[in-house]
C-alpha positions as CSV (number, residue, x, y, z in Angstrom):
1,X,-0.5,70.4,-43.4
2,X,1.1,67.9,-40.7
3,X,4.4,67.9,-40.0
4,X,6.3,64.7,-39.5
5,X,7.6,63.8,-35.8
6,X,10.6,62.3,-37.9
7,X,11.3,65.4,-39.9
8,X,11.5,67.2,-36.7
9,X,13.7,64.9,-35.6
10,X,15.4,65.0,-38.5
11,X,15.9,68.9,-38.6
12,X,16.7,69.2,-35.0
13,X,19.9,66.4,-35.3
14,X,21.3,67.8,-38.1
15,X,20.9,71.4,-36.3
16,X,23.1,69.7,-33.4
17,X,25.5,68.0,-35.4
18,X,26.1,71.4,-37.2
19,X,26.9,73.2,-33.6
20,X,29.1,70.4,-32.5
21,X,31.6,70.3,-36.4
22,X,31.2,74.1,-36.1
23,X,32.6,73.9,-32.3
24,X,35.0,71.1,-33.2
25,X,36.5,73.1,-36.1
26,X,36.9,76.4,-34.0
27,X,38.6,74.5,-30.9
28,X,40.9,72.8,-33.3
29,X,41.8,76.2,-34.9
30,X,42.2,77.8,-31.7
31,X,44.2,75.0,-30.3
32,X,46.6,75.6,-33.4
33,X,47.3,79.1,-33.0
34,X,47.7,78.7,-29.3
35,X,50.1,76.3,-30.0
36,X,52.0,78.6,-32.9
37,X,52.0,81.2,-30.7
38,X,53.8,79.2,-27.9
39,X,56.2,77.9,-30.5
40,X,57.0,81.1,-31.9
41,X,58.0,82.5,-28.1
42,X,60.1,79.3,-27.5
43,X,62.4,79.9,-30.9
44,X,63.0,83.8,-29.7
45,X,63.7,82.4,-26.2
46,X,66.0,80.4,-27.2
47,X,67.1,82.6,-30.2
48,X,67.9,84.8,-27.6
49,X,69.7,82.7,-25.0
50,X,72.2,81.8,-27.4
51,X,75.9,83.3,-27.6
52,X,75.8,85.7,-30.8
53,X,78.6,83.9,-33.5
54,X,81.3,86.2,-34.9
């Protein structure tokens, strides 16, 4: 049977588009938690730097 050059192609586009939204998705997520993360610190921070209310 003989393959088609296009369906090769094809295959090996939606192979790299896959990698890329699969990257894309995990840099986003990581991003995100970085982010929470750095949020969270700055609200104890400051949490912490205020004078306590009696």
């Amino acid at each position: 049977m003989v393959e088609s050059p296009f369906l090769n192609i094809l295959a090996l586009v939606a192979v790299v588009l896959l990698v890329v939204v699969t990257g894309g998705i995990g840099y986003l997520t990581l991003a995100d938690w970085r982010d929470r993360r750095r949020r969270d610190e700055e609200k104890r921070t400051t949490r912490s730097a205020l004078p306590k209310r009696r």
